[in-house]
DOVEX-955265 format. One record per residue: y, x, z negated of N, C-alpha, C in turn; chain; residue in three letters; residue number from 1. Coordinates in Angstrom, 1 decimal, padded with zeros to 4 digits. Layout:
residues N
Y:X:Z:Y:X:Z:Y:X:Z:A:ALA:NUM
...
end
This chain:
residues 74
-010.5:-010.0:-063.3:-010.6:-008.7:-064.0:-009.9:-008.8:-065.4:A:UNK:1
-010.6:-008.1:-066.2:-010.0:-008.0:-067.6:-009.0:-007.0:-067.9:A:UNK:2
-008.1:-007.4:-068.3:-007.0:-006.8:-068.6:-006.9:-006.0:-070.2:A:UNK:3
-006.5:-004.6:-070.1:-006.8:-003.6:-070.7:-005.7:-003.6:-072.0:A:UNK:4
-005.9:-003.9:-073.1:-004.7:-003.8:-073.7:-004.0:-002.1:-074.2:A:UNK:5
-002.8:-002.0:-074.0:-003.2:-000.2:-074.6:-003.0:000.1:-075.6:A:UNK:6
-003.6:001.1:-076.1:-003.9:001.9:-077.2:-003.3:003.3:-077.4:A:UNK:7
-003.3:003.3:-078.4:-003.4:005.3:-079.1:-004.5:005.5:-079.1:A:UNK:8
-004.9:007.1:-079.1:-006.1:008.0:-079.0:-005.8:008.7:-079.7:A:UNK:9
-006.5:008.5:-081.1:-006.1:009.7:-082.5:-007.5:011.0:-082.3:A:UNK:10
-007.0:012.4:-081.9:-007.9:013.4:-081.3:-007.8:013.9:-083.2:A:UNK:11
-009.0:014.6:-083.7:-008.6:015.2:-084.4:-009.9:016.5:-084.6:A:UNK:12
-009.4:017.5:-085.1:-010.2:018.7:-085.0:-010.4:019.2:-086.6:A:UNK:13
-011.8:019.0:-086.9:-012.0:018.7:-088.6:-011.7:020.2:-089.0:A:UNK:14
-011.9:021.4:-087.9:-012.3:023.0:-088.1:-011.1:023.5:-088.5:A:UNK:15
-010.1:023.2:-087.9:-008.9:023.5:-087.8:-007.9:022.9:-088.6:A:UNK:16
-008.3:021.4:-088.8:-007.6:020.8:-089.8:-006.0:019.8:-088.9:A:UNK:17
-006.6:020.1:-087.9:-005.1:019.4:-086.9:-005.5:018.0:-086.3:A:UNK:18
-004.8:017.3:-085.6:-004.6:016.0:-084.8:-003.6:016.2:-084.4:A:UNK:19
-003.7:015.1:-083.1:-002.6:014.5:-082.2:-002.7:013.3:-082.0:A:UNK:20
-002.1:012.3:-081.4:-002.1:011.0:-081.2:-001.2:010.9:-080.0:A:UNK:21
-002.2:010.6:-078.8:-002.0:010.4:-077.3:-001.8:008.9:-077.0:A:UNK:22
-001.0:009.0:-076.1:-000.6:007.3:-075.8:000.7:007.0:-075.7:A:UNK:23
000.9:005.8:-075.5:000.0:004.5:-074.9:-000.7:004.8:-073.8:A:UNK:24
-001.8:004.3:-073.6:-002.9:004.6:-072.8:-004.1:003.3:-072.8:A:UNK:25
-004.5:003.2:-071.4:-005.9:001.8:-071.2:-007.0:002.8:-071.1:A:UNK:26
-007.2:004.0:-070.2:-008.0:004.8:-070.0:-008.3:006.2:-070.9:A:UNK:27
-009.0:006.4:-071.7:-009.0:007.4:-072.5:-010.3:008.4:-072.1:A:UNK:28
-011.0:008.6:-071.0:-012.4:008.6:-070.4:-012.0:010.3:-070.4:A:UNK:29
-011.1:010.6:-069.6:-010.8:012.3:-069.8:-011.4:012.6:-071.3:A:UNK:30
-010.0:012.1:-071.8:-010.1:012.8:-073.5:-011.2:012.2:-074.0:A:UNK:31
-011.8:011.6:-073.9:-013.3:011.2:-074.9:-014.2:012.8:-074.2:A:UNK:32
-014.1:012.8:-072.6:-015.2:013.4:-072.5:-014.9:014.8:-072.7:A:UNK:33
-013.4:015.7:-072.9:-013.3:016.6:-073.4:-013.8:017.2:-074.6:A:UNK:34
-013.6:016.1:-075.6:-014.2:016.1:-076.9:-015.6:016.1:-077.0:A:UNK:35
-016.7:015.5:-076.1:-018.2:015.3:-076.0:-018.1:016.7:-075.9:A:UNK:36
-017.2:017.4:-074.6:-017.6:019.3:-074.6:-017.3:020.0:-075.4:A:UNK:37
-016.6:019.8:-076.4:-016.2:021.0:-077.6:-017.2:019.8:-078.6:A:UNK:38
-017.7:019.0:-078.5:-018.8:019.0:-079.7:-019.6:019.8:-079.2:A:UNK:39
-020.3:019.8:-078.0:-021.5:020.2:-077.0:-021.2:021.9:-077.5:A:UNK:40
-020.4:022.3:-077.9:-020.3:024.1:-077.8:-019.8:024.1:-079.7:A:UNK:41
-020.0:022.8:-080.6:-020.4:023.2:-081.8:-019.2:023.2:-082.4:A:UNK:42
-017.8:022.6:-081.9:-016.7:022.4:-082.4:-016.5:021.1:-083.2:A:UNK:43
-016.0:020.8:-084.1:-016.0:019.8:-085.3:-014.5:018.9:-085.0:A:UNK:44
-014.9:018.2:-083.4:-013.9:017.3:-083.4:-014.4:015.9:-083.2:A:UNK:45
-013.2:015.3:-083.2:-013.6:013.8:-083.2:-012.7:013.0:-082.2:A:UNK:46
-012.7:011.8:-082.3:-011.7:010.9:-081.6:-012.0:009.3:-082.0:A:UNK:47
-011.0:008.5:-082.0:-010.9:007.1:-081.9:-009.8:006.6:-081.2:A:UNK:48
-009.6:005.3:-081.5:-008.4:004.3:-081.0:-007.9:004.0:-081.9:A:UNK:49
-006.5:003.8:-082.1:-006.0:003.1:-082.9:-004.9:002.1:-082.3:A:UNK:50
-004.6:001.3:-082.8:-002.8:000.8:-082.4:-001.7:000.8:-083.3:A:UNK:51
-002.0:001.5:-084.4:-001.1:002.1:-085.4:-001.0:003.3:-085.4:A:UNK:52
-000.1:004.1:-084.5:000.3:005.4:-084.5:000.8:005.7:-085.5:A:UNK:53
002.3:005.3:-086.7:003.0:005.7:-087.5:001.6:005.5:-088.5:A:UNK:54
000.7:004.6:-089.0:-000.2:004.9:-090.0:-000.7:006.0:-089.7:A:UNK:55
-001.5:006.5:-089.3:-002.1:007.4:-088.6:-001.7:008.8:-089.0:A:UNK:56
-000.6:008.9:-088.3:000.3:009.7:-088.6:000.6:010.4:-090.3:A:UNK:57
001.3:009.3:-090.6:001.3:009.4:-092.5:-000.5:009.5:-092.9:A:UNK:58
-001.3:009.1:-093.1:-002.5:009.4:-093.4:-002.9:010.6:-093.4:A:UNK:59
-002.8:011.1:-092.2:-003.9:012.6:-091.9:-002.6:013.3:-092.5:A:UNK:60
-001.5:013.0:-092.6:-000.5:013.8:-093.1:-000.6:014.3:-094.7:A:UNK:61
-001.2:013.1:-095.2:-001.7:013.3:-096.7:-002.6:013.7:-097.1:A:UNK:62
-003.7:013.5:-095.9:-005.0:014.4:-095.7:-004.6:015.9:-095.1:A:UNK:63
-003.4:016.4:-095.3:-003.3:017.9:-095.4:-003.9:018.3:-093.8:A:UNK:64
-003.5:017.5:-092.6:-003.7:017.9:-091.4:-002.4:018.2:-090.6:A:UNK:65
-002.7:019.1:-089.3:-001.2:019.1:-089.2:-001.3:018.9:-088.0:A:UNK:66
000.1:018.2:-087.7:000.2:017.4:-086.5:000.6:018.2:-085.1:A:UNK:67
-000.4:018.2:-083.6:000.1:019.1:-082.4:000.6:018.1:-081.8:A:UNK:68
001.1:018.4:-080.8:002.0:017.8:-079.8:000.7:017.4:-079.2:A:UNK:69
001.3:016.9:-078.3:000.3:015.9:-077.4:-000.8:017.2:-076.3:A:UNK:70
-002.0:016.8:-076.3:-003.2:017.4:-075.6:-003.3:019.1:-076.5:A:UNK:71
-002.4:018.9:-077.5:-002.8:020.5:-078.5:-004.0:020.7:-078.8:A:UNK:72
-004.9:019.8:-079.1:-006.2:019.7:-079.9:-007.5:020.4:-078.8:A:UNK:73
-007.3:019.6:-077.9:-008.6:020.1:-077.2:-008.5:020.3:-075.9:A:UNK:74
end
């Protein structure tokens, strides 16, 4: 078996202007498919992986987003 390395899950909500960054985590299958349902009902969010939380962080920071605590977004 292949071994999962883990990651961050940068959630971000383009409508609202917010993100979170979940993790460390191997399985992200919840929160991807939460986000498939608030696109499904016309909500402007997104998601990826990263392994750079603190960039991340500073970036959307300067992109004038603001940061929720963890599972805020969706």
């Amino acid at each position: 078996m292949r071994k999962i390395e883990p990651f961050f899950l940068v959630i971000i909500d383009e409508d609202k202007k917010e993100f979170t960054v979940e993790g460390l985590m191997t399985d992200d299958t919840y929160q991807t498919n939460k986000v498939a349902d608030e696109q499904e009902k016309g909500r402007q969010v997104r998601c990826y992986v990263t392994d750079e939380k603190e960039e991340v962080v500073s970036e959307m920071h300067g992109k004038g987003y603001k940061y929720l605590p963890r599972g805020g977004v969706i």
